[in-house]
C-alpha positions in Angstrom: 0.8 -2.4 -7.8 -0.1 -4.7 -5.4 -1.5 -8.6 -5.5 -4.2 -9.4 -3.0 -4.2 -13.0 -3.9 -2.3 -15.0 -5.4 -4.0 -18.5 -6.6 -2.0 -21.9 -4.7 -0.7 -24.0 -7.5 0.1 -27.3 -6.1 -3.7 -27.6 -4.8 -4.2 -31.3 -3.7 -0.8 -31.9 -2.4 -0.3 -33.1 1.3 1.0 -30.8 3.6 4.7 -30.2 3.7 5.1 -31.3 0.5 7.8 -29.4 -1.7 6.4 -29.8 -4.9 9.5 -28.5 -7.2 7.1 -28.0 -10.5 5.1 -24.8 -8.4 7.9 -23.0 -7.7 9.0 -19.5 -9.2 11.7 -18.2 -10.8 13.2 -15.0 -10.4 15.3 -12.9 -13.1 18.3 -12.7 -10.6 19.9 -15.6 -8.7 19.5 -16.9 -4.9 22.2 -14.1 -3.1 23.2 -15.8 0.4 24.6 -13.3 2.5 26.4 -14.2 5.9 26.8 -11.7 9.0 28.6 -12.9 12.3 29.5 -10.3 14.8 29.6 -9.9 18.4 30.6 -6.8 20.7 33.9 -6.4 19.2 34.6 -7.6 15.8 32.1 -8.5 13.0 32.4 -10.3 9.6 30.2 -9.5 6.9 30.4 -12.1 3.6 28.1 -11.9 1.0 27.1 -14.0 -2.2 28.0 -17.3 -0.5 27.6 -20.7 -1.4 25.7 -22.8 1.2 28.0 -25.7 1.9 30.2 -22.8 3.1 27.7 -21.8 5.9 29.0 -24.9 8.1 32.6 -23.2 7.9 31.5 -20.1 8.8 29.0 -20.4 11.7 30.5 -19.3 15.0 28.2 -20.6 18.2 30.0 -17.8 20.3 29.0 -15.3 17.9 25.7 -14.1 17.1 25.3 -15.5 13.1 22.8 -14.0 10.6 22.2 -15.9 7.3 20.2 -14.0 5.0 18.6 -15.1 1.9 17.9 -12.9 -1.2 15.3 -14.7 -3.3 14.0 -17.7 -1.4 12.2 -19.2 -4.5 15.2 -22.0 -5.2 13.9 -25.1 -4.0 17.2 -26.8 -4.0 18.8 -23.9 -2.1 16.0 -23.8 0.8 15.2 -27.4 1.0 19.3 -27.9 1.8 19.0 -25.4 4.4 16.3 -26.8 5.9 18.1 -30.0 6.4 21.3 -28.6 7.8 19.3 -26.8 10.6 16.5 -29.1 11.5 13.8 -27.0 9.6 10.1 -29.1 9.4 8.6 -29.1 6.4 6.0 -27.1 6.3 8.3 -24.4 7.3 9.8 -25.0 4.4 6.9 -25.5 2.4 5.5 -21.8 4.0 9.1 -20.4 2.8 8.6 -21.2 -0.6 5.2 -20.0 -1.2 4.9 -16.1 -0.6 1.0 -15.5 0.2 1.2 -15.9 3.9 0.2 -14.2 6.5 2.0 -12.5 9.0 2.8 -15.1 12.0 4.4 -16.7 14.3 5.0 -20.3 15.5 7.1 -21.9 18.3 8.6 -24.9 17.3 10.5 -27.2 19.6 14.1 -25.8 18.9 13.4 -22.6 17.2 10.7 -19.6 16.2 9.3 -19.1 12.7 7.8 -15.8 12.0 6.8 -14.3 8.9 6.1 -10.5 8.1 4.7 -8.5 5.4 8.0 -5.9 4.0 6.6 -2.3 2.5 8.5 0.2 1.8 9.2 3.1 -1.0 12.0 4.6 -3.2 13.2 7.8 -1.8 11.5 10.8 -3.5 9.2 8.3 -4.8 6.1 6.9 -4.4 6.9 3.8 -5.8 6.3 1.4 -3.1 7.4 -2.1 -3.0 5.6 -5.7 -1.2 7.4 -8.8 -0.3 7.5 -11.8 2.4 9.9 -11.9 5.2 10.4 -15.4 7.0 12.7 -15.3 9.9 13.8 -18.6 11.6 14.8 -17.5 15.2 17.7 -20.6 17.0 19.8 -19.9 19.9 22.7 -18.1 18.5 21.2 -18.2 14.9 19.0 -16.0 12.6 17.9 -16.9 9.2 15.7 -14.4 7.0 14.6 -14.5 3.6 12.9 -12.5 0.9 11.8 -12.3 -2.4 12.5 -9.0 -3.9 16.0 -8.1 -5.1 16.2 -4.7 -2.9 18.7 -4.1 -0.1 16.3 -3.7 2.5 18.2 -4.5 5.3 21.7 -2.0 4.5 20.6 0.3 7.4 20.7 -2.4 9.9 24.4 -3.8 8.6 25.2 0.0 8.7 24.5 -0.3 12.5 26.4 -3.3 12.7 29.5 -1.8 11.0 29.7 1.2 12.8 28.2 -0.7 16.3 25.9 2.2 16.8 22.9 1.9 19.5 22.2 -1.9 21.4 22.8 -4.3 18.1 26.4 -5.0 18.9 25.9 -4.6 22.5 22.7 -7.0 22.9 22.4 -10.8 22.3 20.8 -12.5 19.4 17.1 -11.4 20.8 18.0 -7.6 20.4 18.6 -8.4 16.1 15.3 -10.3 16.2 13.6 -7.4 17.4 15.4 -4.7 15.3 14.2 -6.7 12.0 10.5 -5.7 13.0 11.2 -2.8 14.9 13.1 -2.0 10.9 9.5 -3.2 9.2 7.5 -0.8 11.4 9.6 2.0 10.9 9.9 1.7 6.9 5.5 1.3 7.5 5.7 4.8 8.8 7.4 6.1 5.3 5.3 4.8 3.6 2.6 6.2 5.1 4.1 10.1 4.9 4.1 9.3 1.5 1.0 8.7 1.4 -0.2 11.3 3.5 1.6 13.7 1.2 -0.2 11.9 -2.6 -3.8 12.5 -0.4 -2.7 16.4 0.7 -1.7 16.8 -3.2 -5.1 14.9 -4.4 -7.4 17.5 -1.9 -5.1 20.2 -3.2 -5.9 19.3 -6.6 -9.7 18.4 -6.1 -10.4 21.9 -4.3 -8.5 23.7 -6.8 -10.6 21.8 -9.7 -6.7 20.6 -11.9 -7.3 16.9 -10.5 -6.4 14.7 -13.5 -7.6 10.6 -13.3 -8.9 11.3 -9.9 -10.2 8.6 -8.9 -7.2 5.9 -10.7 -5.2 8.2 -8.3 -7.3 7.5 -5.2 -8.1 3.8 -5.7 -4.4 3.0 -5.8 -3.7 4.7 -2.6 -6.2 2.3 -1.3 -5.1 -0.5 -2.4 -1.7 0.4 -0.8 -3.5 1.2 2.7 -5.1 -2.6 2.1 -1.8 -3.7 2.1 -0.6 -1.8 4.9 -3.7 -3.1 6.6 -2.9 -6.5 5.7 0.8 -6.2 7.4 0.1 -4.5 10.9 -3.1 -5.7 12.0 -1.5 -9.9 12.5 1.9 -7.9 13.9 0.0 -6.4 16.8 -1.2 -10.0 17.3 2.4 -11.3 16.9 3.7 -8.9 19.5 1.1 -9.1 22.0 1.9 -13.0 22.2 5.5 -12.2 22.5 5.1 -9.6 25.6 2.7 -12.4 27.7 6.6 -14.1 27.2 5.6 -17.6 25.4 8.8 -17.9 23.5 12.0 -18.8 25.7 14.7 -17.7 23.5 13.4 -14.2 23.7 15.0 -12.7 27.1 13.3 -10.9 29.1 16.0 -7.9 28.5 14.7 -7.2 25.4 11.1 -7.6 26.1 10.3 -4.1 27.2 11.4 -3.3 23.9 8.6 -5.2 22.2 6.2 -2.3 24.7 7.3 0.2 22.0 7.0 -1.5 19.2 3.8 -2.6 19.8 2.6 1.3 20.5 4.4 1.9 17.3 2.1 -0.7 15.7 -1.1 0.5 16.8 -0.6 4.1 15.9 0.1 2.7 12.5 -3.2 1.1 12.6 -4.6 4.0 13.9 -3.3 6.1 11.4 -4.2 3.5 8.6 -7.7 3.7 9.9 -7.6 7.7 9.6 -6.4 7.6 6.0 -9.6 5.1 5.1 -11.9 7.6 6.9 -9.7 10.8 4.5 -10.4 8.4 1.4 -13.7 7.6 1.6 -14.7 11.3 2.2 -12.1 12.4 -0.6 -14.2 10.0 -3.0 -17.2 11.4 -1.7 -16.3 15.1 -2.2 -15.2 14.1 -5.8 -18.2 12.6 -6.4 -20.5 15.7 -5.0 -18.2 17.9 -6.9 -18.8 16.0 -10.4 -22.4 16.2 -9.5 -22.6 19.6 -8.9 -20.3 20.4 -12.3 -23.0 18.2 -14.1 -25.8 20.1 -12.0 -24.3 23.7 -13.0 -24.5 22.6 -17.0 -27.6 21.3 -16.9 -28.9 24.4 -15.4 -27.4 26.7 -18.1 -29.1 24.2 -20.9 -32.6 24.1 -19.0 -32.5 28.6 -18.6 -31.2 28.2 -22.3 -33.9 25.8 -23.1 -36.4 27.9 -21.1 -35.5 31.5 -22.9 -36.3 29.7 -26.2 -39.5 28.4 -25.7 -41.3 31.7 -25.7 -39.7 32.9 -29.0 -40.1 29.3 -30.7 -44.2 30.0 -30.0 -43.6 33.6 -31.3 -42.0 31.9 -34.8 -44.1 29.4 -34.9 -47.0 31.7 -35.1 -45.7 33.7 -37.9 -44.7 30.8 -39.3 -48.7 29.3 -40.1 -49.5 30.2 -43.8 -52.7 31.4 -43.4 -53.9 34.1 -45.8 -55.4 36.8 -43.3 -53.1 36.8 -40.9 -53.3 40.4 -39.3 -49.3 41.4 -39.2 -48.4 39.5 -42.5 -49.0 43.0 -45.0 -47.9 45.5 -42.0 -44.9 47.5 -43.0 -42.9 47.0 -39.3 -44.7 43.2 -38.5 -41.1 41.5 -38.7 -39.4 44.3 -36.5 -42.1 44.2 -34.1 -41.4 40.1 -33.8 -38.0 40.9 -33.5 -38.6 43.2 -30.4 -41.1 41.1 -28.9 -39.0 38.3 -29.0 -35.8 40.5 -27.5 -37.7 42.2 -24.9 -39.1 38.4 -23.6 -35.4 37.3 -23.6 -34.4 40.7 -22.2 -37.3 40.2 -19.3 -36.5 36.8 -18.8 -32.9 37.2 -18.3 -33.5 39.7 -15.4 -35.7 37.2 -13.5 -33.5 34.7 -13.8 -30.4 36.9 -12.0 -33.0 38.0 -9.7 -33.7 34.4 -8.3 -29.7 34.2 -8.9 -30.2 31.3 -11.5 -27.2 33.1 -13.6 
């Protein structure tokens, strides 16, 4: 499940500072993967060293470096050198609680987006940290999580289906978020699918740890939240056109992807609104499981108060009580006390209490 927050270690350190004691390890080694292609021909390396980088990058060619696990500090900080990186890019590379952004610096673009997504036919769903550094000619990404998030887009550029082949750099720097938003919509089918299931279940009264259920599809819209609401930000500052090395070509794509955006939001928003009135129907359906048995034990209650007067009357051991020698007195309590519960029974269906 998701972390909201995740405390900074190396509190007190001057900005830009790569402080190699706060850094994570990760169960499975830095992959570099490199991907130069153009309209023709494309090459596709993977699990490269990085003083072969140099070798490979083509300034013709469009060149994608991506980076699978961008906790090594001696991996990113090397990187950083060999392409002018600052600092504090650097620094915000390293440490995964960001938020979604993006930055114009003098010779390139920094962005960094939030990455959900799901196993298929599961609702297992996944968080990490894309950083993309956006040069002419040059794309650098990196992530966390050891999951081949981006095989559908090398598909594309295998088989050079649709514009990735056809369009400059720009075009793969949009398909990367155009990617993100598309993976935010299946994640939210799942999720629309686990709340249809939980109002299936509550209606039907078969619901098992309800609310466990509920609070962790919140916690996922949170996250989902936390994602889109900066990228409609991000986008809008790319469509008033302040960053150069997008072309204006591939602009007008950024129009859909922002309406993509906001109906994600808008959707996001509908499923809070489904949740809270899902918690609330739970909660009016305890009460009125919890108002039904406390009827039944106040009518049962009620029914016995009657015959517990009755016995306790021929209960007193006084010596001249009128019944105590009469042949039929412990029938006639008996009956008396039936035809009260008898009596009493009927009123109660009458007012429909039973």
């Amino acid at each position: 499940m998701f972390k909201f927050f995740k405390k900074k270690k190396n509190i007190g350190n001057f900005p830009g500072d790569l402080d190699l004691t706060a850094k994570k390890t990760r169960d499975f080694k830095t992959k570099i993967s490199f991907i130069r292609y153009n309209n023709k021909d494309f090459q596709i390396d993977e699990d490269i060293e990085i003083d072969e980088i140099e070798e490979k990058f083509n300034g013709r060619d469009i060149n994608w470096i991506h980076i699978n696990n961008s906790y090594d500090y001696n991996i990113i900080s090397k990187l950083g050198e060999k392409f002018d990186i600052h600092n504090l890019v650097v620094e915000d590379i390293l440490n995964d609680n960001q938020r979604s952004k993006i930055e114009k610096w003098e010779n390139y673009i920094f962005m960094v987006i939030d990455i959900i997504t799901t196993e298929n036919d599961k609702n297992n769903f996944f968080n990490d940290q894309l950083n993309i550094i956006f040069k002419k000619n040059l794309l650098i990404t990196f992530n966390n999580k050891n999951i081949n998030f981006f095989e559908p887009i090398l598909k594309r550029i295998k088989t050079n289906v649709g514009y990735i082949r056809k369009k400059n750099i720009s075009y793969l720097f949009y398909a990367l978020k155009d990617f993100v938003v598309d993976n935010y919509f299946l994640v939210m089918e799942k999720i629309n699918d686990s709340l249809e299931c939980l109002e299936d279940e509550l209606i039907e009264g078969t619901s098992d740890n309800y609310l466990h259920r509920v609070y962790d599809i919140k916690k996922e819209l949170i996250q989902l939240r936390k994602g889109s609401w900066p990228l409609r930000d991000i986008i809008n500052k790319i469509l008033r056109g302040d960053f150069e090395l997008i072309d204006d070509d591939i602009r007008i794509f950024y129009r859909d992807l922002y309406d993509h955006v906001i109906q994600t939001i808008d959707v996001i928003e509908s499923f809070r609104d489904v949740i809270s009135g899902l918690i609330d129907l739970y909660m009016s359906s305890v009460s009125n499981k919890m108002n039904k048995i406390m009827q039944f034990l106040t009518i049962i209650g009620t029914i016995f108060i009657p015959l517990t007067f009755i016995a306790g009357i021929y209960g007193m051991n006084f010596k001249f009580m009128p019944e105590l020698e009469w042949e039929y007195g412990y029938l006639f309590a008996w009956g008396l006390m039936g035809g009260i519960t008898f009596i009493m029974i009927l009123i109660f269906k009458k007012k429909k209490w039973l």
